[in-house]
Each structure stands twice: as structure tokens, then as C-alpha cells.
C-alpha positions in Angstrom: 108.2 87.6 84.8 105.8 86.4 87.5 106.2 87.9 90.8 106.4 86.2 94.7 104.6 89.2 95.9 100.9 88.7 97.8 98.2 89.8 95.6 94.9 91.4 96.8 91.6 92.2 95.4 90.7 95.9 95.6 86.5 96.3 94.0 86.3 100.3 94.2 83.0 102.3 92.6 83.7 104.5 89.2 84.5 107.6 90.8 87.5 106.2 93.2 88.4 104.4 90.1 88.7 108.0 88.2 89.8 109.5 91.1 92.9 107.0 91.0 93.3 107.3 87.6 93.9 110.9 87.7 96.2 110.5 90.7 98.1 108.0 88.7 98.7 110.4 85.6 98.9 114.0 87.4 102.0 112.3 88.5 103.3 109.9 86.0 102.9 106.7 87.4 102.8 103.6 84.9 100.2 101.7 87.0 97.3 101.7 89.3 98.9 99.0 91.3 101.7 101.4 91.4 99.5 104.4 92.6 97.8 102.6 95.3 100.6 101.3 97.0 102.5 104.6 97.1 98.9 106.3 98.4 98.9 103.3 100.5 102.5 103.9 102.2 101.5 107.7 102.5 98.4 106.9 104.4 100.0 104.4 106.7 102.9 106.9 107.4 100.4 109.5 108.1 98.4 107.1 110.3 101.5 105.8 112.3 102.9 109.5 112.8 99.2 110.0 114.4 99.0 106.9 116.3 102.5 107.5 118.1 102.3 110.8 118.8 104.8 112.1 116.1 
């Protein structure tokens, strides 16, 4: 099933790449694209919180 979703191209070094990878498995996720949007979503709430004073 192809997906309508926007696409990006993430280039990361080795170590992010293992650091990423071992994110994704400590906590059972089935993909990287998986892992980085839910690290994604965690930074950006963080980030928001900060920015508006929360």
C-alpha cells in the first residue's frame, strides 16, 4: 500500500544511526521511520512547552 504522506530525506553519521537503532529496539518499535517521528513529536512538545512558557 503506498502512502499520501510527505516523505523526507534524513542522512545521519553511524553513531546517530546506532543511537536510533537502540532507541528503536529498547522500546519495540517496528521502524526507524517509526522511532523518529515519535522522538520527533517528543521534541517538538518539549520545545513548544519551552517556547510558550508552559
Amino acid at each position: 500500500m503506498p502512502t499520501e504522506k510527505p516523505k523526507i530525506i534524513f542522512v545521519a553519521d553511524n553513531e546517530l544511526i546506532e543511537r536510533l537503532d537502540d532507541f528503536r529496539f529498547e522500546n519495540r518499535i517496528n521502524t526507524r521511520s517509526e522511532a523518529i517521528r515519535r522522538l520527533l513529536n517528543e521534541a517538538l512538545k518539549k520545545y513548544e512547552r519551552k517556547a510558550h512558557g508552559k
